[in-house]
PyMOL Python script that loads the backbone (N, CA, C, O; Angstrom):
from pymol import cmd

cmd.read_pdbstr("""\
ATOM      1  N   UNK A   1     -12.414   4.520   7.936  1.00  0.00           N
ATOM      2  CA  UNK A   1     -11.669   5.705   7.557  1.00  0.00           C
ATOM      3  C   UNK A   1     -10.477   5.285   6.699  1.00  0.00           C
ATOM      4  O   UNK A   1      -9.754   4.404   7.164  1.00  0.00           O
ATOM      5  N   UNK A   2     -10.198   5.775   5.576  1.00  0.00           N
ATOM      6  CA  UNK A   2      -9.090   5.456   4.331  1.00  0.00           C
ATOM      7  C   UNK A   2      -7.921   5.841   5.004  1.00  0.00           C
ATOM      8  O   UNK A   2      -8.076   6.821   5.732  1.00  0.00           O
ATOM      9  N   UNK A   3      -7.028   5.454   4.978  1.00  0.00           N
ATOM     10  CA  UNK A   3      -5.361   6.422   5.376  1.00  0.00           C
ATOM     11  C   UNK A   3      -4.746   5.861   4.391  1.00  0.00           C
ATOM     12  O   UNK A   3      -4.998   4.733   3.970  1.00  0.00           O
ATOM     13  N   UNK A   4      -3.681   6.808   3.849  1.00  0.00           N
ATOM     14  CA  UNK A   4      -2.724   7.033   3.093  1.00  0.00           C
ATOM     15  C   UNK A   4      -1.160   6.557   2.996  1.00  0.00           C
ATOM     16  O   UNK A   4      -0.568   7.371   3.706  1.00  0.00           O
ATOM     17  N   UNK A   5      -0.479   5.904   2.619  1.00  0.00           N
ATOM     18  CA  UNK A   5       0.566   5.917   2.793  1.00  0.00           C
ATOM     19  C   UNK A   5       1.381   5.285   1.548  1.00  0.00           C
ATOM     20  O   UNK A   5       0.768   4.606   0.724  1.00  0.00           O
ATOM     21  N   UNK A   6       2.514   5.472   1.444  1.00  0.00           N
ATOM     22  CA  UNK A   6       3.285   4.631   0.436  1.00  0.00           C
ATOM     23  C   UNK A   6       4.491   2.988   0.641  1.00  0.00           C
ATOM     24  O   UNK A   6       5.201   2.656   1.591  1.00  0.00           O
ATOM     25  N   UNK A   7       4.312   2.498  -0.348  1.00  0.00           N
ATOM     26  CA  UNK A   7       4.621   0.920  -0.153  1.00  0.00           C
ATOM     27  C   UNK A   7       6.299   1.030   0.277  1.00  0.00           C
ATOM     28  O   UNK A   7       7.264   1.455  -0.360  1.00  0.00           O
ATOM     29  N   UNK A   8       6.209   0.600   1.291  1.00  0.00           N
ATOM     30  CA  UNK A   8       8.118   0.206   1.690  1.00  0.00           C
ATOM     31  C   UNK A   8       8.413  -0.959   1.145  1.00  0.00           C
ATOM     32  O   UNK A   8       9.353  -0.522   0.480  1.00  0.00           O
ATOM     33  N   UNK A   9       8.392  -1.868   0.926  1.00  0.00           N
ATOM     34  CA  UNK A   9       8.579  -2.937   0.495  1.00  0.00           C
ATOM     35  C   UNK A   9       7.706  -3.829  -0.024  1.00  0.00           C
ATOM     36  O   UNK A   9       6.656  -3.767   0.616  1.00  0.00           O
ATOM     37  N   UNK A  10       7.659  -4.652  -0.916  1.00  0.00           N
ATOM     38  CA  UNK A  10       6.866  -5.801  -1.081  1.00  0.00           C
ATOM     39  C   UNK A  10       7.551  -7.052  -1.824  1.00  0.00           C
ATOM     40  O   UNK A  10       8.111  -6.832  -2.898  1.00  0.00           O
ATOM     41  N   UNK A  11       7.531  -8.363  -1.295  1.00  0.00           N
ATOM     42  CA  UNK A  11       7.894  -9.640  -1.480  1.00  0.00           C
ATOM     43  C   UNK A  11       7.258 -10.636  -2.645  1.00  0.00           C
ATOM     44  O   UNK A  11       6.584 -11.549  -2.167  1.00  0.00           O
ATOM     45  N   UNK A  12       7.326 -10.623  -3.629  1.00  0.00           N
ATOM     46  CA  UNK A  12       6.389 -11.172  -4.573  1.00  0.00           C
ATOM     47  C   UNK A  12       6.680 -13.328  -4.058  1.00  0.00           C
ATOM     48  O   UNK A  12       5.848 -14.197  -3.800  1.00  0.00           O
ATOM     49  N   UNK A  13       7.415 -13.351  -4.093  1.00  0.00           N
ATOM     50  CA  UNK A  13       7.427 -14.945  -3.084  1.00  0.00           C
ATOM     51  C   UNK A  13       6.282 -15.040  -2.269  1.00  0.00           C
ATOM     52  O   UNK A  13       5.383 -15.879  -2.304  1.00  0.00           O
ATOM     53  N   UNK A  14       6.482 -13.777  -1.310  1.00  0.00           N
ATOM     54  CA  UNK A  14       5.439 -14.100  -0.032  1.00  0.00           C
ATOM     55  C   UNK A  14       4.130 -14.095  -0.450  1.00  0.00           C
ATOM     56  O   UNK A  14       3.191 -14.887  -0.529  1.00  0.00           O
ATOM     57  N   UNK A  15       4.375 -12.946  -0.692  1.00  0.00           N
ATOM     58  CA  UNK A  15       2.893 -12.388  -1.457  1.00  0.00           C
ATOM     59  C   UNK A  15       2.655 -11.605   0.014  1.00  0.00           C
ATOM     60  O   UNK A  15       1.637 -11.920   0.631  1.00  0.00           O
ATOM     61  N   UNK A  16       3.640 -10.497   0.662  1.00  0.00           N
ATOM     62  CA  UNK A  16       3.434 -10.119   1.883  1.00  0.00           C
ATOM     63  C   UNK A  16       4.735  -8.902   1.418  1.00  0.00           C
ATOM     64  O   UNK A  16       5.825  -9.058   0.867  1.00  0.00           O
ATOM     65  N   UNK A  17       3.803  -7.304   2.091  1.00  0.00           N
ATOM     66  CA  UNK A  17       4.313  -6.335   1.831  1.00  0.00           C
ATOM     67  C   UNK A  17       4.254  -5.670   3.656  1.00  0.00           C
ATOM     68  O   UNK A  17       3.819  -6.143   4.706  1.00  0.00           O
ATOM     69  N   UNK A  18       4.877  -4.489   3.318  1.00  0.00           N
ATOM     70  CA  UNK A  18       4.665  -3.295   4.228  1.00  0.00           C
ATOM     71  C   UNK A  18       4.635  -1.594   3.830  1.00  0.00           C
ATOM     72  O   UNK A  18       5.455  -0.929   3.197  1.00  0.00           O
ATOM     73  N   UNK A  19       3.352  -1.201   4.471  1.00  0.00           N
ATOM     74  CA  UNK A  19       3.261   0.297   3.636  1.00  0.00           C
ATOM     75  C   UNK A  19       3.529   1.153   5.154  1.00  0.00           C
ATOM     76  O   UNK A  19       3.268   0.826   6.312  1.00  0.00           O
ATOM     77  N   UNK A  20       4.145   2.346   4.593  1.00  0.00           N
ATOM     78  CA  UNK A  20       4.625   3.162   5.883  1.00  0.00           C
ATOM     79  C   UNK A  20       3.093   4.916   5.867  1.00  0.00           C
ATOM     80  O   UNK A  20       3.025   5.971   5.236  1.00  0.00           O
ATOM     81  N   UNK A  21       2.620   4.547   6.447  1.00  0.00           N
ATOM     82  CA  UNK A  21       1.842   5.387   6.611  1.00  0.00           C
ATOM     83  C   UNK A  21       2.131   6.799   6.507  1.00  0.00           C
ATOM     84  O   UNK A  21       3.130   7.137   7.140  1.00  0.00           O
ATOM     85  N   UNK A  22       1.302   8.056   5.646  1.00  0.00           N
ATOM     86  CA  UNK A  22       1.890   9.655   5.363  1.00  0.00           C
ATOM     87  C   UNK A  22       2.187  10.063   6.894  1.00  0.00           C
ATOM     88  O   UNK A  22       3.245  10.520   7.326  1.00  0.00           O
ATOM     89  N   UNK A  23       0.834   9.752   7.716  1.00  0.00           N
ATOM     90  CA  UNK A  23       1.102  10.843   8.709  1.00  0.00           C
ATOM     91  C   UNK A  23       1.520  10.132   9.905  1.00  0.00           C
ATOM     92  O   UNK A  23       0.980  10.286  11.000  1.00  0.00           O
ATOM     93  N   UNK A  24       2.743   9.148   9.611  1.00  0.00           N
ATOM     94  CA  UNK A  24       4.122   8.806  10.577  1.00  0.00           C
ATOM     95  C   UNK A  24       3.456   7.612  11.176  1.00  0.00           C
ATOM     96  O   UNK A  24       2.319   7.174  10.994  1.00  0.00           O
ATOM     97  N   UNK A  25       4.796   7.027  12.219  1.00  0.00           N
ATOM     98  CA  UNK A  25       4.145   6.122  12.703  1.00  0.00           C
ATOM     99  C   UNK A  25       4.695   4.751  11.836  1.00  0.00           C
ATOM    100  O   UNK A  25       5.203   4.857  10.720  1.00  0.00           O
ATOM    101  N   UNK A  26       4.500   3.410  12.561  1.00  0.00           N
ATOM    102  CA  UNK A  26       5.442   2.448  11.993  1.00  0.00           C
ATOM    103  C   UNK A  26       4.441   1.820  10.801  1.00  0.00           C
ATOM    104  O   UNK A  26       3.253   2.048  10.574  1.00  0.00           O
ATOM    105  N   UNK A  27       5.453   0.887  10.097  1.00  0.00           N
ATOM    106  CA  UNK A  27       4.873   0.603   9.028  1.00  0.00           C
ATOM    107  C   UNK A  27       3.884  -0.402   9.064  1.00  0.00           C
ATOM    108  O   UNK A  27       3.829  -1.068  10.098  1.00  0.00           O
ATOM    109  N   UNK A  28       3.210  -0.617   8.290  1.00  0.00           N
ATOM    110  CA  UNK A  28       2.354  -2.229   8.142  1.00  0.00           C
ATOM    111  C   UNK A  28       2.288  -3.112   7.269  1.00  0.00           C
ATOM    112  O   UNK A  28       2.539  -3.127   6.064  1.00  0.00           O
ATOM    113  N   UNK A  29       1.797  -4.114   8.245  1.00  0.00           N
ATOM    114  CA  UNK A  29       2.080  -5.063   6.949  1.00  0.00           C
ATOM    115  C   UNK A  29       0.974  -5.615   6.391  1.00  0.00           C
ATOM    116  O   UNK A  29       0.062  -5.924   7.158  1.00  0.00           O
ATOM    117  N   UNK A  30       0.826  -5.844   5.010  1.00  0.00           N
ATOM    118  CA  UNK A  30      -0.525  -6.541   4.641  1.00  0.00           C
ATOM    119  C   UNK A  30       0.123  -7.650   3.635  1.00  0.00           C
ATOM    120  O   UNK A  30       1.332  -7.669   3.401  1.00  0.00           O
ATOM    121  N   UNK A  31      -0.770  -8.537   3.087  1.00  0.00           N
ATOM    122  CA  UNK A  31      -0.486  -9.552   2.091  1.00  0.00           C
ATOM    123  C   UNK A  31      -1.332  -9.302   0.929  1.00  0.00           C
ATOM    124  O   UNK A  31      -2.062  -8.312   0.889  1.00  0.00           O
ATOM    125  N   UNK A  32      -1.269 -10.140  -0.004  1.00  0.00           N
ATOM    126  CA  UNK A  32      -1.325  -9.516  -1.788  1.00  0.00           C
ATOM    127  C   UNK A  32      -2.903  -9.933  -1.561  1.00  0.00           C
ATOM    128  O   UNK A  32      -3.531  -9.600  -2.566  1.00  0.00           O
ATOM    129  N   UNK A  33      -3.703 -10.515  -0.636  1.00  0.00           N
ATOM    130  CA  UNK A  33      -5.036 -10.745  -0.449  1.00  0.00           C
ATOM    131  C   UNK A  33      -5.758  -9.187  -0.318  1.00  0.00           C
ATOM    132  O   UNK A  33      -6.762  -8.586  -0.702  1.00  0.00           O
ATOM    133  N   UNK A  34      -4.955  -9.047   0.214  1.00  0.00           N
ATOM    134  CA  UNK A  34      -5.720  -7.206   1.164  1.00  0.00           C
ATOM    135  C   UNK A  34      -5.536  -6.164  -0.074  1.00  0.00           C
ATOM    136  O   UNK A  34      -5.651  -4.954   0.125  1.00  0.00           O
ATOM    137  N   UNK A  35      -5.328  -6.544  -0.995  1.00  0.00           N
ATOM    138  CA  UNK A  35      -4.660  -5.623  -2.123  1.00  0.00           C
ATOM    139  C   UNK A  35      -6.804  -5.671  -3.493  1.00  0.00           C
ATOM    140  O   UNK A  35      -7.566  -6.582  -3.818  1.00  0.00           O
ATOM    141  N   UNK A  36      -6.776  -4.112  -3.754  1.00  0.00           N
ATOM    142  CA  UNK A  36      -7.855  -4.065  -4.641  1.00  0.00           C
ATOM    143  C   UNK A  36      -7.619  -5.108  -5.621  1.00  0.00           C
ATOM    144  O   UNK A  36      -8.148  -6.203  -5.813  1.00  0.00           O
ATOM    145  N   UNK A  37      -6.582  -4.403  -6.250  1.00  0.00           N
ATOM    146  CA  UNK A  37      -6.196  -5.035  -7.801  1.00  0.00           C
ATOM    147  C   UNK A  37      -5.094  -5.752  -7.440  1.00  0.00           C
ATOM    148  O   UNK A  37      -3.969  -5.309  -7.208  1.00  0.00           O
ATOM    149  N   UNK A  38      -5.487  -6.919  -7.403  1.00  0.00           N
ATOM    150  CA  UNK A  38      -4.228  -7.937  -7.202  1.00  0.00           C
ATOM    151  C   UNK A  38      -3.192  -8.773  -8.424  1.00  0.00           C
ATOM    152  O   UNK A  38      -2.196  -9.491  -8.330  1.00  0.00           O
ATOM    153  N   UNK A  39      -4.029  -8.245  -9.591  1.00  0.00           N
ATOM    154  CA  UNK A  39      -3.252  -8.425 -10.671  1.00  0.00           C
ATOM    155  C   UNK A  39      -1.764  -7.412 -10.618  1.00  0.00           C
ATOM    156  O   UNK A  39      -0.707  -7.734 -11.161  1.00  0.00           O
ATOM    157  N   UNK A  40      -1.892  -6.702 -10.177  1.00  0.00           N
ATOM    158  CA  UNK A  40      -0.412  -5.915 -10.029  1.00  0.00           C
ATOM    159  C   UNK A  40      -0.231  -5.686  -8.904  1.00  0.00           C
ATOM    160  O   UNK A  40      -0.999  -5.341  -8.006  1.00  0.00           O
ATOM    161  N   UNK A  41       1.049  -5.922  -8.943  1.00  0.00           N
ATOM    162  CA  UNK A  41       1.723  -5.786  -7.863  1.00  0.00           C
ATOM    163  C   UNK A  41       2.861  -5.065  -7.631  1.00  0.00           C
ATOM    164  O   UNK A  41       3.911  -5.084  -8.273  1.00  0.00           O
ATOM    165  N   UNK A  42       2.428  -4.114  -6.185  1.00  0.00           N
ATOM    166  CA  UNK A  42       2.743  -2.972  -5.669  1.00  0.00           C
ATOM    167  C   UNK A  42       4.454  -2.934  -5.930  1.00  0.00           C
ATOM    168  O   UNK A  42       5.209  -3.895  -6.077  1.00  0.00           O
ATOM    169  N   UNK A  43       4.735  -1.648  -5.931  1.00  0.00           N
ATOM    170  CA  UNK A  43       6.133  -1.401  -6.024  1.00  0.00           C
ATOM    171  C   UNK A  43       6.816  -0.439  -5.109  1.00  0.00           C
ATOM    172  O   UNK A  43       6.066   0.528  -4.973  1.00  0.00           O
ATOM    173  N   UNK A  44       7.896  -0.290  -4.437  1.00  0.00           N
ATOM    174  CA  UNK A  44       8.241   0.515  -3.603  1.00  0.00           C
ATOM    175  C   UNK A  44       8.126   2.045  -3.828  1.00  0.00           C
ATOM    176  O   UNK A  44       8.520   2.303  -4.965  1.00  0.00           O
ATOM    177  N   UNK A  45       7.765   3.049  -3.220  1.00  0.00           N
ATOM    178  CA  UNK A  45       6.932   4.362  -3.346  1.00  0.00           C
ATOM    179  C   UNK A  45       5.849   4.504  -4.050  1.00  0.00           C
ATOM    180  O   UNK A  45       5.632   5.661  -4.411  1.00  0.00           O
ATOM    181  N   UNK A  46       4.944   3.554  -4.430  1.00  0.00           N
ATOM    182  CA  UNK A  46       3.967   3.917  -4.876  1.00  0.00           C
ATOM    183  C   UNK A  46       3.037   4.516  -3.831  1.00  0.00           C
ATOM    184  O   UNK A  46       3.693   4.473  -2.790  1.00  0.00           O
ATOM    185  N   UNK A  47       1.647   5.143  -3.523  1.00  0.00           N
ATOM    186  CA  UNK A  47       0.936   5.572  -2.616  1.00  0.00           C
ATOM    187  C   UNK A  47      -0.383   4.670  -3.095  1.00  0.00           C
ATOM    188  O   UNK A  47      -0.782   4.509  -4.249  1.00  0.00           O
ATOM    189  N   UNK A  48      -0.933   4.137  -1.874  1.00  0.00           N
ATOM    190  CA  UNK A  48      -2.478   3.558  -1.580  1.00  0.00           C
ATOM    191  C   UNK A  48      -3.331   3.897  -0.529  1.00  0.00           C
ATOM    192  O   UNK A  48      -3.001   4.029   0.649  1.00  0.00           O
ATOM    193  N   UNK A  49      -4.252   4.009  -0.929  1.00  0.00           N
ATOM    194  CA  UNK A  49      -4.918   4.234   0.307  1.00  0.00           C
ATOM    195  C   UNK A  49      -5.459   2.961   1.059  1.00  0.00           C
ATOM    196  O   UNK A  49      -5.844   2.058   0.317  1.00  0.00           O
ATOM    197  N   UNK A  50      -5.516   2.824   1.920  1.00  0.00           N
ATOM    198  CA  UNK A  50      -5.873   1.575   2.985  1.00  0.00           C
ATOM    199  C   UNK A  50      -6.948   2.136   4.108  1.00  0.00           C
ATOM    200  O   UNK A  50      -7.309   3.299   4.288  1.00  0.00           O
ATOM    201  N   UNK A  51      -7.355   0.891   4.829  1.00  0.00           N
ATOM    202  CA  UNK A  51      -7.928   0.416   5.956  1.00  0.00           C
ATOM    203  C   UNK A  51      -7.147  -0.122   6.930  1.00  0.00           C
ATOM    204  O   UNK A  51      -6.045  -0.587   6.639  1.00  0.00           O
ATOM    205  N   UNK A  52      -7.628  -0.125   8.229  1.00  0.00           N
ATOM    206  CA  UNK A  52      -6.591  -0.937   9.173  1.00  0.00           C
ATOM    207  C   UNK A  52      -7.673  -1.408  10.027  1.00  0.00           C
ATOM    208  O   UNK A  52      -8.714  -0.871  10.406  1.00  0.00           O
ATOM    209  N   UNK A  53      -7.023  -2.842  10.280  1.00  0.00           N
ATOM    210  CA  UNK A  53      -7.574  -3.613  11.289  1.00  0.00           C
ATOM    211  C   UNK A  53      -6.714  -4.323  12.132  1.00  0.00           C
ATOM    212  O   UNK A  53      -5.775  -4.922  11.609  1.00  0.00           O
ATOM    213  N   UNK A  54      -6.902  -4.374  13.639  1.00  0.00           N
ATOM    214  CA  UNK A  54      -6.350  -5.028  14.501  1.00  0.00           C
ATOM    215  C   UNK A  54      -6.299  -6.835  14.197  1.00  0.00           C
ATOM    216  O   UNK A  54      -7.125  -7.520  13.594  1.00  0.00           O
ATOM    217  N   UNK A  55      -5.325  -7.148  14.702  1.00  0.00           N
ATOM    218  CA  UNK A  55      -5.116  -8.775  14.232  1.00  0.00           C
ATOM    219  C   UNK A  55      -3.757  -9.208  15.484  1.00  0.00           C
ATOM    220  O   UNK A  55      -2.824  -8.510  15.881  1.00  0.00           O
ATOM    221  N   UNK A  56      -4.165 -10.698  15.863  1.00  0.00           N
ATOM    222  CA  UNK A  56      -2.668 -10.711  16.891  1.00  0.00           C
ATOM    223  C   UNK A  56      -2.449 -10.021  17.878  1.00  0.00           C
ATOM    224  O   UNK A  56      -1.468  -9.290  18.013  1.00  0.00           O
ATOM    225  N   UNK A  57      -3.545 -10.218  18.856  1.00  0.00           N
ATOM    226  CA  UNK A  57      -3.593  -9.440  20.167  1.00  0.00           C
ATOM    227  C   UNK A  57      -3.411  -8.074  19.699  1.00  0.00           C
ATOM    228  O   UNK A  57      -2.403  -7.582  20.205  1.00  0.00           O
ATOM    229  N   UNK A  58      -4.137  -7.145  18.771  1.00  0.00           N
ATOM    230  CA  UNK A  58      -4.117  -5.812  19.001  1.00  0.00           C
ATOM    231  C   UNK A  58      -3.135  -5.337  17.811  1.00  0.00           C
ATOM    232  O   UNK A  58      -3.050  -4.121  17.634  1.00  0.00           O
ATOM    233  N   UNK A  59      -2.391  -6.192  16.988  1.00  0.00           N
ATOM    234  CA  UNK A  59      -1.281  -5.264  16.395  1.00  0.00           C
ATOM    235  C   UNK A  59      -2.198  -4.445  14.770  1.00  0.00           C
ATOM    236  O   UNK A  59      -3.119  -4.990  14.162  1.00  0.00           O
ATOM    237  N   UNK A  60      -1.836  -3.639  14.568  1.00  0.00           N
ATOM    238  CA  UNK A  60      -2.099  -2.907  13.422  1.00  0.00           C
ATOM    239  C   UNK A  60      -1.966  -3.558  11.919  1.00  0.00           C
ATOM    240  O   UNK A  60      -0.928  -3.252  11.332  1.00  0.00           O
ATOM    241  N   UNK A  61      -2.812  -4.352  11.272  1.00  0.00           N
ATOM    242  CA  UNK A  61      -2.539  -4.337   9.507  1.00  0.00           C
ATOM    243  C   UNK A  61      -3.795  -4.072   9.034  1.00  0.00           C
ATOM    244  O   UNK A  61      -4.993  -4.138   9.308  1.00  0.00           O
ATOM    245  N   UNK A  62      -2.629  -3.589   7.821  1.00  0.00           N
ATOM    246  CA  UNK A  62      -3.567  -2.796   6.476  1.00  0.00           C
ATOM    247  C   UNK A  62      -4.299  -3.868   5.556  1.00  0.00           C
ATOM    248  O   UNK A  62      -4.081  -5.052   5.299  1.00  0.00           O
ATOM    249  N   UNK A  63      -5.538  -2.674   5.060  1.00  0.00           N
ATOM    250  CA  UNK A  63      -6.333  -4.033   4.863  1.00  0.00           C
ATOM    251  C   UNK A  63      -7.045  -3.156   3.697  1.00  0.00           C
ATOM    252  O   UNK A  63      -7.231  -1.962   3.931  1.00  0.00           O
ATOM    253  N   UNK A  64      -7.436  -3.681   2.493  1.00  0.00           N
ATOM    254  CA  UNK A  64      -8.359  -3.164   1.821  1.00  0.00           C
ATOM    255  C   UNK A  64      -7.447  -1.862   0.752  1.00  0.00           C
ATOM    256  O   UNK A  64      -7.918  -0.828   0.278  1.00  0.00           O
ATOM    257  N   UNK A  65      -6.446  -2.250   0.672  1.00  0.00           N
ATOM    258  CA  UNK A  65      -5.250  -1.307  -0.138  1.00  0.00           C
ATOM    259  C   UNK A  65      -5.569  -1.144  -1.930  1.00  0.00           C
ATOM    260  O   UNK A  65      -5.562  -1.940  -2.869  1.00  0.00           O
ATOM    261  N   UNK A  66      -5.813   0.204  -1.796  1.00  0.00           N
ATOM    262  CA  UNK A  66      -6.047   0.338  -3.530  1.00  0.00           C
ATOM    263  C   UNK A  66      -4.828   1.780  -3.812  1.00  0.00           C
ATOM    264  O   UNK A  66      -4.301   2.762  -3.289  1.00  0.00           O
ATOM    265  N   UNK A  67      -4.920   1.032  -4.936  1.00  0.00           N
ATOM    266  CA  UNK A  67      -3.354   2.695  -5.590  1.00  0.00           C
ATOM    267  C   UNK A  67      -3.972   3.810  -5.952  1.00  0.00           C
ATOM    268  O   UNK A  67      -5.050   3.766  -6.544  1.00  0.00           O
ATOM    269  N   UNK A  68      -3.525   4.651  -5.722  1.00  0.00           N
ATOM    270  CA  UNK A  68      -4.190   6.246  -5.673  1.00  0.00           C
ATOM    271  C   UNK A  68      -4.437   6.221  -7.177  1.00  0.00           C
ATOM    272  O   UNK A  68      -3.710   5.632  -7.977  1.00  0.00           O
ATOM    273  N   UNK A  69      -5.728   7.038  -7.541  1.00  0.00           N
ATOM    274  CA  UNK A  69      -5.227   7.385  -8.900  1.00  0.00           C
ATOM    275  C   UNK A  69      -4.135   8.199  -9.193  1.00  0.00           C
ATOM    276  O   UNK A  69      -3.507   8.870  -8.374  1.00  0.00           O
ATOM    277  N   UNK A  70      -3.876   8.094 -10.719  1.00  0.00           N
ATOM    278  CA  UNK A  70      -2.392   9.101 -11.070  1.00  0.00           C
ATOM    279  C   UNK A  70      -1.479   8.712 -10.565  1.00  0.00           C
ATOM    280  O   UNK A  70      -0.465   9.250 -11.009  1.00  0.00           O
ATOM    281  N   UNK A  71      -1.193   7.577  -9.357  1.00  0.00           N
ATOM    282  CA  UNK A  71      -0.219   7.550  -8.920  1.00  0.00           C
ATOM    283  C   UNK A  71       0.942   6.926  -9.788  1.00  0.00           C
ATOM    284  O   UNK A  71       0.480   5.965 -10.403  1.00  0.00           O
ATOM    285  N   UNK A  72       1.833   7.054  -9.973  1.00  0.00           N
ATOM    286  CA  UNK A  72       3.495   6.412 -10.599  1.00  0.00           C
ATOM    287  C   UNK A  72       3.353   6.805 -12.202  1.00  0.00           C
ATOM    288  O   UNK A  72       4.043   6.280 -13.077  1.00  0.00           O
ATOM    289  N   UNK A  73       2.260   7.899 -12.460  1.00  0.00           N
ATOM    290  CA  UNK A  73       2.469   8.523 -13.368  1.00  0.00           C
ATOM    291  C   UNK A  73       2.786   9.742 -14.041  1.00  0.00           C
ATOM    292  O   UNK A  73       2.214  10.229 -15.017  1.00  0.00           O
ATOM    293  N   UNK A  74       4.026  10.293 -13.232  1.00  0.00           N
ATOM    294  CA  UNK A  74       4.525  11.328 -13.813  1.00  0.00           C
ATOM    295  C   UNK A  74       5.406  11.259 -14.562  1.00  0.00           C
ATOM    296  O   UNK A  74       5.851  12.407 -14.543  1.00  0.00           O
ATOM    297  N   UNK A  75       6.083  10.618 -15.334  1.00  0.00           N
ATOM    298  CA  UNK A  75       6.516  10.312 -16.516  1.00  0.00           C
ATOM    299  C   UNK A  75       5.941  10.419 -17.846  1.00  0.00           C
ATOM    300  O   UNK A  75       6.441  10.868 -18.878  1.00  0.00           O
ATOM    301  N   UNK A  76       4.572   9.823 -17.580  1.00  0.00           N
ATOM    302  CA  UNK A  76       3.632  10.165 -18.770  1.00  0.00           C
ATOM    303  C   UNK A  76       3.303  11.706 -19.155  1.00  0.00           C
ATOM    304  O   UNK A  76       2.472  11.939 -20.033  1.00  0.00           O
ATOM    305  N   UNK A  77       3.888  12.612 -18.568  1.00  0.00           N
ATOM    306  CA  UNK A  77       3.171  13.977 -18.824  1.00  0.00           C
ATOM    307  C   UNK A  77       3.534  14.279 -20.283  1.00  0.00           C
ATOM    308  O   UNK A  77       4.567  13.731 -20.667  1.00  0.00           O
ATOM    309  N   UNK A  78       3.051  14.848 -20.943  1.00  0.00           N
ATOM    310  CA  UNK A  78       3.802  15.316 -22.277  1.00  0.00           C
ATOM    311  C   UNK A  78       3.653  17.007 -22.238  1.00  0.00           C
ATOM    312  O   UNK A  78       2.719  17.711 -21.856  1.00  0.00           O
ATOM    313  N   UNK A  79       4.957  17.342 -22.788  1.00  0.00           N
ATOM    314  CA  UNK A  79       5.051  18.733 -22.805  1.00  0.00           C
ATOM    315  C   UNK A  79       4.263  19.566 -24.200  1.00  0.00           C
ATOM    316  O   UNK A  79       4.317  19.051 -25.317  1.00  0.00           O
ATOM    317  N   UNK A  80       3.663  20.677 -24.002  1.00  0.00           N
ATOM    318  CA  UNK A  80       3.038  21.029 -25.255  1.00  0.00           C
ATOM    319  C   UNK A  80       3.384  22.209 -25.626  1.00  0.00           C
ATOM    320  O   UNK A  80       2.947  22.680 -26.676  1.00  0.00           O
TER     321      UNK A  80
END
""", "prot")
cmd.dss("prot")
cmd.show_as("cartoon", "prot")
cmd.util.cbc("prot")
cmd.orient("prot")
C-alpha cells in the first residue's frame, strides 16, 4: 500500500532523510538507497509517495520513495 507524505529533512553527507507522513503520526526515516530517482535529491516539503517496512525490532522505515508528479511545480504555471 503507497502512503503519502512530505520530506522533513534530508542530509546529503548521510545520504539519510526523514519524511513525515499526510495522515499524522511520527516521521521516518529512509536513506538515498530507498529513493526511485536517486539522481536527485529530495528537498524539504516536497511530497512522495512511499512504502513502509518494519526494520530493528519492529520500528517503521520508508522504503521505495518516489516524488509525486507535479510536485514542486507551481512556479512553473504561466498566466494566459
Amino acid at each position: 500500500m503507497t502512503h503519502y507524505g512530505k520530506i522533513k529533512s534530508y542530509e546529503t553527507g548521510k545520504g539519510s532523510g526523514m519524511i513525515t507522513p499526510d495522515k499524522g503520526g511520527d516521521a521516518l526515516p529512509f536513506n538515498k538507497s530507498d529513493l526511485q530517482q536517486q539522481a536527485q535529491e529530495p528537498r524539504a516539503d516536497q511530497r512522495y509517495g512511499y512504502d513502509t517496512r518494519q526494520i530493528d525490532g519492529g520500528k517503521a522505515h520508508a522504503t521505495n520513495l518516489q516524488m509525486e508528479q507535479g510536485a514542486g511545480d507551481s512556479g512553473a504555471k504561466q498566466q494566459g
